[in-house]
C-alpha positions as CSV (number, residue, x, y, z in Angstrom):
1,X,-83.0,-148.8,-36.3
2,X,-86.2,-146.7,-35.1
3,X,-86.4,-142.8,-34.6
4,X,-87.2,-143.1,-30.7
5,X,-86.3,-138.6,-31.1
6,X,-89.2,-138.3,-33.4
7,X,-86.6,-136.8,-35.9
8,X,-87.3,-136.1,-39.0
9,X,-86.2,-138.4,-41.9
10,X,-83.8,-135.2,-43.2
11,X,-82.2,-134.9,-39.2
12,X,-82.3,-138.7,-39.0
13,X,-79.9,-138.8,-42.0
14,X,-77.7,-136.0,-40.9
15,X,-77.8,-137.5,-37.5
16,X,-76.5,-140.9,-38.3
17,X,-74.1,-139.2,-40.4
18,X,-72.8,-137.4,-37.9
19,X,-72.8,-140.5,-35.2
20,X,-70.5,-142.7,-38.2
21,X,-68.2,-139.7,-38.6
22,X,-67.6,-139.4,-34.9
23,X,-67.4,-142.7,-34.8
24,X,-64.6,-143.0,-37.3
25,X,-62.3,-140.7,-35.8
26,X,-59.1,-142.1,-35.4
27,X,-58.8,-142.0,-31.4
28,X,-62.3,-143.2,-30.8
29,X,-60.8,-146.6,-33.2
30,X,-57.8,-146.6,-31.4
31,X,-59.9,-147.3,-28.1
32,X,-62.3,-149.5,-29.6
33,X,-59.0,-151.6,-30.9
34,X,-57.8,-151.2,-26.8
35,X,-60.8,-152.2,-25.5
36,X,-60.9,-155.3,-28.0
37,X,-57.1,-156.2,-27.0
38,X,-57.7,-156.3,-23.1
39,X,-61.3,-157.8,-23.8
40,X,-64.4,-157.0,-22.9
41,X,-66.4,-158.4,-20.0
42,X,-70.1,-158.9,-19.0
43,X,-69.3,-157.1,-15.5
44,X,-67.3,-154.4,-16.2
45,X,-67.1,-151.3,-18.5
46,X,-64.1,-149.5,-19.7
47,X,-63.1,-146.4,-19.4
48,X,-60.4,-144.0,-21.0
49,X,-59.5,-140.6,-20.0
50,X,-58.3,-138.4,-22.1
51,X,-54.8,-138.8,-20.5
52,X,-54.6,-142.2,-22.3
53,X,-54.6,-144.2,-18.9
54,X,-57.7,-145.8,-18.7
55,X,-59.8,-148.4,-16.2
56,X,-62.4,-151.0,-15.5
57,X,-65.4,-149.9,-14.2
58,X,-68.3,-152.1,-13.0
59,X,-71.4,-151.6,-14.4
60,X,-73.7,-151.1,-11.8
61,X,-72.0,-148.3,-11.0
62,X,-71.4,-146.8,-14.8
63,X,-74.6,-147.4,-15.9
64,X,-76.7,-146.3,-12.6
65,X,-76.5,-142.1,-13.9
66,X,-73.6,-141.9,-10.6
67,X,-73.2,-138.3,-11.7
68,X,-76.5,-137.0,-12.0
């Protein structure tokens, strides 16, 4: 729970509380519960589009910046 932005302790707060609300939001739970459901692996990443279909992704490939 550092401050690796160098925010200030006001922006930290306001920060976080934005991250928990976003969090919270009822179709960011709804994936979480998805992804929890179909279960998680050490391989892959999940993925769901906004169309509610959604994917497995390995994660070489999600977590190597592919579209930057």
């Amino acid at each position: 729970m550092g401050n690796p932005q160098n925010l200030s302790p006001t922006a930290l707060r306001a920060k976080r509380a934005r991250d928990l609300a976003n969090a919270n939001e009822p179709y960011r739970e709804e994936r979480r519960a998805h992804a929890q459901r179909v279960g998680q692996r050490s391989d892959s990443d999940i993925h769901h589009t906004k169309s509610g279909s959604w994917r497995r992704v390995s994660t070489s490939w999600n977590r190597a910046n592919y579209n930057k």
